[in-house]
N, CA, C and O atoms as CSV, one atom per row, in Angstrom:
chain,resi,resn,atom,element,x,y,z
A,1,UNK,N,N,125.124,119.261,135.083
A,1,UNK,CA,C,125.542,118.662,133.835
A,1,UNK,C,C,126.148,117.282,134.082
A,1,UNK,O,O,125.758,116.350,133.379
A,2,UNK,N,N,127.103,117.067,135.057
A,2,UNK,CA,C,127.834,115.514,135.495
A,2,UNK,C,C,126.602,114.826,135.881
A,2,UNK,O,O,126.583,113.599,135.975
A,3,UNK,N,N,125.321,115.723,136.167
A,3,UNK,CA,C,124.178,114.173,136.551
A,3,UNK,C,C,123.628,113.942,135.317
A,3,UNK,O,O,122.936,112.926,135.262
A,4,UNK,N,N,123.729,114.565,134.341
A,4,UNK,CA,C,123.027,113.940,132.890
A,4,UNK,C,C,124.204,112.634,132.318
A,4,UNK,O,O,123.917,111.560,131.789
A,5,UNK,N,N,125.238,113.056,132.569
A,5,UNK,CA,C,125.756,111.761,132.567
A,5,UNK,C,C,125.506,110.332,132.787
A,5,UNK,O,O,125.795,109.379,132.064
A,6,UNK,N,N,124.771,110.374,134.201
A,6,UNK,CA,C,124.395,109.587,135.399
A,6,UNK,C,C,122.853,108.794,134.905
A,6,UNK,O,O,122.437,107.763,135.433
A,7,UNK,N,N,122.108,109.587,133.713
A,7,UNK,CA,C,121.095,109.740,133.474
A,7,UNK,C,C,120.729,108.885,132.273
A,7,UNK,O,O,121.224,109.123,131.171
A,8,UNK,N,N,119.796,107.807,132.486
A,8,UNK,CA,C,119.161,107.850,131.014
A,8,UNK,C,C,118.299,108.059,130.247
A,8,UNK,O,O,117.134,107.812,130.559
A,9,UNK,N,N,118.825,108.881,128.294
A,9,UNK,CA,C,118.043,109.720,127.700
A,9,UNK,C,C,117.780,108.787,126.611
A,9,UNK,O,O,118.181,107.625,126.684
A,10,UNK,N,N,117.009,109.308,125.414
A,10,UNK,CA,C,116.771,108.486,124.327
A,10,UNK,C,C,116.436,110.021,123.412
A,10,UNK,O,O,116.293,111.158,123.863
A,11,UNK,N,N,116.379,109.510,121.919
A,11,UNK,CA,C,116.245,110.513,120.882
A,11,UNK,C,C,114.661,110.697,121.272
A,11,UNK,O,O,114.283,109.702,121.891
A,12,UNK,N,N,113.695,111.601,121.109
A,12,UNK,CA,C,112.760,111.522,121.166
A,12,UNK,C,C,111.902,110.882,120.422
A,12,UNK,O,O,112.414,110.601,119.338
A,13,UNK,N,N,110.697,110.485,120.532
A,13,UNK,CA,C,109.568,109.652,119.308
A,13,UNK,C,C,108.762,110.317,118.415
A,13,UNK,O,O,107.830,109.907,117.723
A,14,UNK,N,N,109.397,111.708,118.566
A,14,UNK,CA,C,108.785,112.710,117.232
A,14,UNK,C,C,109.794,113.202,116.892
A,14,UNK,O,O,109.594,113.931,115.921
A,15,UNK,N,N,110.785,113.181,117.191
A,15,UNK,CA,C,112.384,113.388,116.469
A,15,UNK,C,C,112.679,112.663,115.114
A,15,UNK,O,O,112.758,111.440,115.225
A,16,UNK,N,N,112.786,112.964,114.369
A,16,UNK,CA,C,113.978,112.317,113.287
A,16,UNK,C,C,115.077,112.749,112.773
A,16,UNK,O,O,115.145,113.967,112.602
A,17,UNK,N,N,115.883,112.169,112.501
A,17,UNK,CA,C,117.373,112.559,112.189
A,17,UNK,C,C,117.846,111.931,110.175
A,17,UNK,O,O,117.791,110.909,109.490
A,18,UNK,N,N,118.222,113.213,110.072
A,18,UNK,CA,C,118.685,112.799,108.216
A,18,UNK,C,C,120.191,113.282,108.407
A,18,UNK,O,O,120.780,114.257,108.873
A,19,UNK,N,N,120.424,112.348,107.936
A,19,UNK,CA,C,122.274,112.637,108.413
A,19,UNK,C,C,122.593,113.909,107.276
A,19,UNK,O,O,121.908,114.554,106.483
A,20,UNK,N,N,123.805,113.881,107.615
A,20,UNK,CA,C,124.527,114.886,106.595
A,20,UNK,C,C,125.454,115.052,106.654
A,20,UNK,O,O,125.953,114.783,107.746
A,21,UNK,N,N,126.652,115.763,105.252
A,21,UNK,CA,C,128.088,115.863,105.617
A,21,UNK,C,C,128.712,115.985,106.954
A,21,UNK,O,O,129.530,115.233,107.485
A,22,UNK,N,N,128.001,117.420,107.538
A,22,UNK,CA,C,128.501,117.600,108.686
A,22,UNK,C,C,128.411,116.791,109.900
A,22,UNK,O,O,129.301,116.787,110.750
A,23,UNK,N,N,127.287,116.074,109.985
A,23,UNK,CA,C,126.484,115.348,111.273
A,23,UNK,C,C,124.732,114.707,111.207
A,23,UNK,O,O,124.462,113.508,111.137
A,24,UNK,N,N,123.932,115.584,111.242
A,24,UNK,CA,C,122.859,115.556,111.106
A,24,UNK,C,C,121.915,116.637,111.791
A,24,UNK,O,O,122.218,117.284,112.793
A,25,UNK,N,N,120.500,116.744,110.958
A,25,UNK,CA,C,119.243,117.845,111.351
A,25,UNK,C,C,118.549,116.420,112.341
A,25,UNK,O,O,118.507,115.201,112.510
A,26,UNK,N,N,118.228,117.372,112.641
A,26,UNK,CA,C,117.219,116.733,113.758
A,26,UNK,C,C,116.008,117.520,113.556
A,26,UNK,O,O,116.192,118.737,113.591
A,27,UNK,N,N,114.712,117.087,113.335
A,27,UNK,CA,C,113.487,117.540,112.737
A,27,UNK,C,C,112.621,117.060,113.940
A,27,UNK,O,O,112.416,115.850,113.850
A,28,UNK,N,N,111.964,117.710,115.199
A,28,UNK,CA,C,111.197,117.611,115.787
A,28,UNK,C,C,109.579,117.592,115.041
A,28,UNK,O,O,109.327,118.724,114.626
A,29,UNK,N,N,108.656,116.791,114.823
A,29,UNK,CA,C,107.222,116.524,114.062
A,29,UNK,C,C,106.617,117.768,114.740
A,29,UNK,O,O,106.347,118.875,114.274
A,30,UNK,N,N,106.462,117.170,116.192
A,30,UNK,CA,C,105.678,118.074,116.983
A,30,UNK,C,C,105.461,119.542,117.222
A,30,UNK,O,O,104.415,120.184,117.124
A,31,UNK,N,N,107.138,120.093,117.685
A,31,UNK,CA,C,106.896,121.187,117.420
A,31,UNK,C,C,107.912,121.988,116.718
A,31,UNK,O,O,108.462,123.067,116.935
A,32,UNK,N,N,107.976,120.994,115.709
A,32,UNK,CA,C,108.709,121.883,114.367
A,32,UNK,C,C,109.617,122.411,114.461
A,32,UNK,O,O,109.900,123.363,113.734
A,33,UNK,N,N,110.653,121.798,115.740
A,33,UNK,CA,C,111.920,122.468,115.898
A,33,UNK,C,C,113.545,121.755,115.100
A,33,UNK,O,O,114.186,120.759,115.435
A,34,UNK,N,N,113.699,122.367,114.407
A,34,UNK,CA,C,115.009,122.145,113.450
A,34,UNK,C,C,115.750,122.247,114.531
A,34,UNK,O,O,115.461,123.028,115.438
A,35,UNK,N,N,117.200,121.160,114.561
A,35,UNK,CA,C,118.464,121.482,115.090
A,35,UNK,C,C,119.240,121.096,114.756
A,35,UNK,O,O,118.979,120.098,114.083
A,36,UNK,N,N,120.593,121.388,114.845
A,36,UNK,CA,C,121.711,120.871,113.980
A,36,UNK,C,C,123.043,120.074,114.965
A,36,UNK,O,O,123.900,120.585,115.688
A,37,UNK,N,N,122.687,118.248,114.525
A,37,UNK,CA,C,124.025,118.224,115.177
A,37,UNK,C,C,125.733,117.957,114.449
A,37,UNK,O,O,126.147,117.077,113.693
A,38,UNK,N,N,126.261,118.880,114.938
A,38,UNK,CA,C,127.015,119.471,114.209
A,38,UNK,C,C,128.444,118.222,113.607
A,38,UNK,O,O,129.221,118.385,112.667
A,39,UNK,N,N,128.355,117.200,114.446
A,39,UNK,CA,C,129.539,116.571,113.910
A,39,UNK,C,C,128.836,115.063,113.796
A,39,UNK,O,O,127.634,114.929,114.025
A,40,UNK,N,N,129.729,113.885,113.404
A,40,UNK,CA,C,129.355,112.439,113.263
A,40,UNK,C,C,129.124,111.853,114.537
A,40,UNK,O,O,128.167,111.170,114.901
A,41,UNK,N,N,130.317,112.281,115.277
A,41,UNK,CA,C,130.482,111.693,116.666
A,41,UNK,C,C,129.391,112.025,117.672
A,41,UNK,O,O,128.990,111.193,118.487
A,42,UNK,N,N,128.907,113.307,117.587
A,42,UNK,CA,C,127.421,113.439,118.368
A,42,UNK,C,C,126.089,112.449,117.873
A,42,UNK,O,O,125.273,111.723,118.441
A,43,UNK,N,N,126.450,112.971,116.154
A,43,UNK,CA,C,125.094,111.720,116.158
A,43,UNK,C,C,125.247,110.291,116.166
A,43,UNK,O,O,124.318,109.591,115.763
A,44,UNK,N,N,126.516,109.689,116.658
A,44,UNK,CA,C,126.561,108.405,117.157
A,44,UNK,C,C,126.367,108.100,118.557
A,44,UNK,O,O,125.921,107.004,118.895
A,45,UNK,N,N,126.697,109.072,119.461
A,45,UNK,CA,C,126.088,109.260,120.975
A,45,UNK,C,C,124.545,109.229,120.775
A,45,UNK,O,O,123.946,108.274,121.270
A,46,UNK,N,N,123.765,110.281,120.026
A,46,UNK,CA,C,122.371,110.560,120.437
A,46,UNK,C,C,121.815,108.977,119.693
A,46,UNK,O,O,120.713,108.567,120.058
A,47,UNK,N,N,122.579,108.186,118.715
A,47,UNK,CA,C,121.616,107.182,118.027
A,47,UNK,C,C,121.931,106.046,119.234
A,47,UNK,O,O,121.104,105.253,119.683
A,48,UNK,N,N,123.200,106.160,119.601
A,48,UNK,CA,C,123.234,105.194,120.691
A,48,UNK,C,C,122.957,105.098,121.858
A,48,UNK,O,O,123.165,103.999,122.374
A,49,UNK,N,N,122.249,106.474,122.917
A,49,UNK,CA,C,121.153,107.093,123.999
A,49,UNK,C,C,120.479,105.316,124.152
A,49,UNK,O,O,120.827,104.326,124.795
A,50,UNK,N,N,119.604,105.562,123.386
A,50,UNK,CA,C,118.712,104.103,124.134
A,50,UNK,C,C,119.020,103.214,124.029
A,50,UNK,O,O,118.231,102.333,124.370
A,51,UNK,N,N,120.356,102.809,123.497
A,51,UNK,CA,C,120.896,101.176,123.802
A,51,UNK,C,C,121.593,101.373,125.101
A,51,UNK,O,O,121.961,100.315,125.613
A,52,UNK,N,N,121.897,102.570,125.835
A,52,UNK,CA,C,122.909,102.527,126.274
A,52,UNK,C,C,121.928,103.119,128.081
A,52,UNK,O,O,121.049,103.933,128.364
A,53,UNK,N,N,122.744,102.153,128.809
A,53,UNK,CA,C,121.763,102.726,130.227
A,53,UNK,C,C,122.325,103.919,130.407
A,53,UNK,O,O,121.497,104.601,131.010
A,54,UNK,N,N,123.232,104.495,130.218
A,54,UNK,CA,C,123.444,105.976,130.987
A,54,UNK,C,C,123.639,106.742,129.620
A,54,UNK,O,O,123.610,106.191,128.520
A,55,UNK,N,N,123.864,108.233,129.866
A,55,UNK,CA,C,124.561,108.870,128.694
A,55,UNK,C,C,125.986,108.608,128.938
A,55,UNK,O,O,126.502,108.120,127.932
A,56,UNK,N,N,126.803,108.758,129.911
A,56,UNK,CA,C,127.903,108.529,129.878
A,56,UNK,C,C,128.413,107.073,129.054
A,56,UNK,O,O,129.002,107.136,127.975
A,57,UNK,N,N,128.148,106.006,129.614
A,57,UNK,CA,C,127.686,104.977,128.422
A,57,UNK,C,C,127.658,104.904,126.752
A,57,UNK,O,O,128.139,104.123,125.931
A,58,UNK,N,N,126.926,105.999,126.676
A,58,UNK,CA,C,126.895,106.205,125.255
A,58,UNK,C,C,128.177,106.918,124.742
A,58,UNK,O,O,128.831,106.732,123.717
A,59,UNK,N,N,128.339,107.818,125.800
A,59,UNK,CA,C,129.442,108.439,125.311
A,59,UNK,C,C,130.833,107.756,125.014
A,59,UNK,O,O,131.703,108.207,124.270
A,60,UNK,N,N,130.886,106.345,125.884
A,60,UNK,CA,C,132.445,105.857,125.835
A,60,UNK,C,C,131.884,104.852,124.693
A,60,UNK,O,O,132.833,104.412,124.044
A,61,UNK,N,N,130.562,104.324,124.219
A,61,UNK,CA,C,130.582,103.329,122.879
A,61,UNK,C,C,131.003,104.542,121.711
A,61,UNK,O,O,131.884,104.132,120.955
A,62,UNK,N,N,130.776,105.238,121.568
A,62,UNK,CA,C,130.854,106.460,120.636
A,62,UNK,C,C,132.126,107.023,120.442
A,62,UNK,O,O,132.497,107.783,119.548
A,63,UNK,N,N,132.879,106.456,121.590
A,63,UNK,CA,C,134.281,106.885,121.490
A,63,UNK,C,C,134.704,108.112,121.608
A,63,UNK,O,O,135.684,108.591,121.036
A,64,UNK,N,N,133.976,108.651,122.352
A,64,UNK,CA,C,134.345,110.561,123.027
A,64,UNK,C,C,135.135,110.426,124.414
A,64,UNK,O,O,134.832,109.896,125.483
A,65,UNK,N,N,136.404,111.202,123.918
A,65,UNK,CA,C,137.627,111.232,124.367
A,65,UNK,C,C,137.076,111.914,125.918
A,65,UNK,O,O,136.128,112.698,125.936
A,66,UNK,N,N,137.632,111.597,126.885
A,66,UNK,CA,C,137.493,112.284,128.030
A,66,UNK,C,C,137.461,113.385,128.237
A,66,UNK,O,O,136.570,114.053,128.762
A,67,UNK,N,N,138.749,113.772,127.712
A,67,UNK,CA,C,138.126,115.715,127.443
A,67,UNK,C,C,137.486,116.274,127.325
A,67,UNK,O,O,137.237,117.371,127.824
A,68,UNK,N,N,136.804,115.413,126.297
A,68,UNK,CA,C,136.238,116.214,125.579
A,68,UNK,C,C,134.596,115.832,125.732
A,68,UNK,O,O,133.857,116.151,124.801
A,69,UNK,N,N,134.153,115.292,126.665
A,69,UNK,CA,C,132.975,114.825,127.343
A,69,UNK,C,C,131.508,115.723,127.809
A,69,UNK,O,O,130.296,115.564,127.665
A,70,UNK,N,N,132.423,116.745,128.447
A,70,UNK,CA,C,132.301,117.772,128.736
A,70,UNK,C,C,131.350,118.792,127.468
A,70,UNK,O,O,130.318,119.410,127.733
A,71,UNK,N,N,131.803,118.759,126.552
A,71,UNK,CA,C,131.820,119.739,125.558
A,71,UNK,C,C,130.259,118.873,125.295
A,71,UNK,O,O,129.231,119.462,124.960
A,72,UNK,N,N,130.358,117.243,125.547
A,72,UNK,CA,C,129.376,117.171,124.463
A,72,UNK,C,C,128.205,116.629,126.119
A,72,UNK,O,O,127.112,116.082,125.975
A,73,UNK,N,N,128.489,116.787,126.762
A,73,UNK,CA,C,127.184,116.970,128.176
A,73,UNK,C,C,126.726,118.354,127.563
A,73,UNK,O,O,125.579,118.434,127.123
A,74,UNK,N,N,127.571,119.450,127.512
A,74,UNK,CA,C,126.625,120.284,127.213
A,74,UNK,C,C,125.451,120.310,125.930
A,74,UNK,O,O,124.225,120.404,125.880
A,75,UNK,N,N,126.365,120.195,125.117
A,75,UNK,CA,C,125.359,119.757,123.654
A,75,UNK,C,C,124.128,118.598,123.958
A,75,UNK,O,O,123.125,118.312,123.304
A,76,UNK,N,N,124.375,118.354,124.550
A,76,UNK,CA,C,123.485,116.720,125.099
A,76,UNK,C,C,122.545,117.550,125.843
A,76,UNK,O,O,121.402,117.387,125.417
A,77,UNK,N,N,122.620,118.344,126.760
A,77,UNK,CA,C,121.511,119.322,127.874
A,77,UNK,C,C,121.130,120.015,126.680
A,77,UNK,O,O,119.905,119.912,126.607
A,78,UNK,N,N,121.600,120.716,125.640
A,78,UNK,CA,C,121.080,121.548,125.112
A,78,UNK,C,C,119.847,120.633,124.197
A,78,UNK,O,O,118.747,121.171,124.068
A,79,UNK,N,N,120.008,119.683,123.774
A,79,UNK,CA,C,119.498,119.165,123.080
A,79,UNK,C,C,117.991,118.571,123.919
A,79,UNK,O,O,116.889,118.509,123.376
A,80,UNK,N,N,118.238,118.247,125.085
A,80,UNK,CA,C,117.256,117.943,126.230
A,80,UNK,C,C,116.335,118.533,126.783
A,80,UNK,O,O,115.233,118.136,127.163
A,81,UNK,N,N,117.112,120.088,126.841
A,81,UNK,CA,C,115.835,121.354,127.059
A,81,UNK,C,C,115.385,121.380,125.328
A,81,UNK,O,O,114.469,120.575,125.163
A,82,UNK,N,N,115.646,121.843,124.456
A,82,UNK,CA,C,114.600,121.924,123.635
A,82,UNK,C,C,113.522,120.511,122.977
A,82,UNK,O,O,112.871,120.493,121.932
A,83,UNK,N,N,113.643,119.586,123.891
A,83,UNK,CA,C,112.804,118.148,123.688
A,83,UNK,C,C,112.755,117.260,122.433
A,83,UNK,O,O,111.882,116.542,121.946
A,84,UNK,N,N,114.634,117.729,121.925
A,84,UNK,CA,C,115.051,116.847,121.039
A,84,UNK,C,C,115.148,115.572,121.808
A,84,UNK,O,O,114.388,114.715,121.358
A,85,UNK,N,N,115.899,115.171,122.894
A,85,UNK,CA,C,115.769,114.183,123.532
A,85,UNK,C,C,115.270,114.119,124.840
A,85,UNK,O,O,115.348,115.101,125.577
A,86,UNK,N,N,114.800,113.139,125.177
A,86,UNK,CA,C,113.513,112.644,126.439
A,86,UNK,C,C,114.259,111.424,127.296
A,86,UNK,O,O,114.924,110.485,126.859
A,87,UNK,N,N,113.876,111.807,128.822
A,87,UNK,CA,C,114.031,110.555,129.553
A,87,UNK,C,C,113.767,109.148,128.516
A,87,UNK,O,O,113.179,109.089,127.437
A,88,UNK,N,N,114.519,107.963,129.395
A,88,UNK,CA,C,114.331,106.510,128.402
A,88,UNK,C,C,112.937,106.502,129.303
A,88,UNK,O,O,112.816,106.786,130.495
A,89,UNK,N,N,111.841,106.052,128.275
A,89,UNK,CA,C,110.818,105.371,129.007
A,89,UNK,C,C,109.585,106.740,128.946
A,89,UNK,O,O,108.519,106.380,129.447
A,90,UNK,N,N,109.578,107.617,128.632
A,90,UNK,CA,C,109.515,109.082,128.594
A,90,UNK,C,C,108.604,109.783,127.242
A,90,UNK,O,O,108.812,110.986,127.402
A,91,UNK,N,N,108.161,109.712,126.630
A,91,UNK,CA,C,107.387,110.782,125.393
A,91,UNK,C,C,106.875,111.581,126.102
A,91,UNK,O,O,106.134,111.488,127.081
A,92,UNK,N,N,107.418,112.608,125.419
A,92,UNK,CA,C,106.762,114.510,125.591
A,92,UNK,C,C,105.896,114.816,125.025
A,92,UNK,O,O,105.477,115.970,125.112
């Protein structure tokens, strides 16, 4: 998980995101996978992924507290195995 940090990801190119109270859906085209990210602050990390060379990167423009970093590497892997997000440079 500390090497996805190390790593850079991007939203995928069949992904789209419709915000919402809570955060935002994430609507995979391809293979039709719904996901939910659950707060604002995640979907300002995942929109900021490809400006940003690392995820960690993204994480300190986004303003995620050190602590709490952790919490969102995992959400970030989770989001990576189901091919919401892709290496930068990368389509699945």
């Amino acid at each position: 998980m500390t090497s996805l940090a190390a790593e850079a990801w991007q939203l995928s190119d069949s992904v789209s995101l419709r915000p919402e109270p809570f955060g935002a859906l994430a609507y995979d085209f391809r293979t039709r996978r719904l996901s939910f990210l659950k707060t604002p602050t995640l979907v300002a990390v995942v929109q900021g992924l490809a400006a940003s060379e690392t995820v960690g990167d993204a994480l300190v423009a986004a303003g995620v507290p050190e602590t709490e970093r952790g919490a969102y590497l995992t959400a970030l892997a989770g989001l990576a195995e189901t091919g919401i997000l892709s290496p930068q440079g990368i389509s699945p």
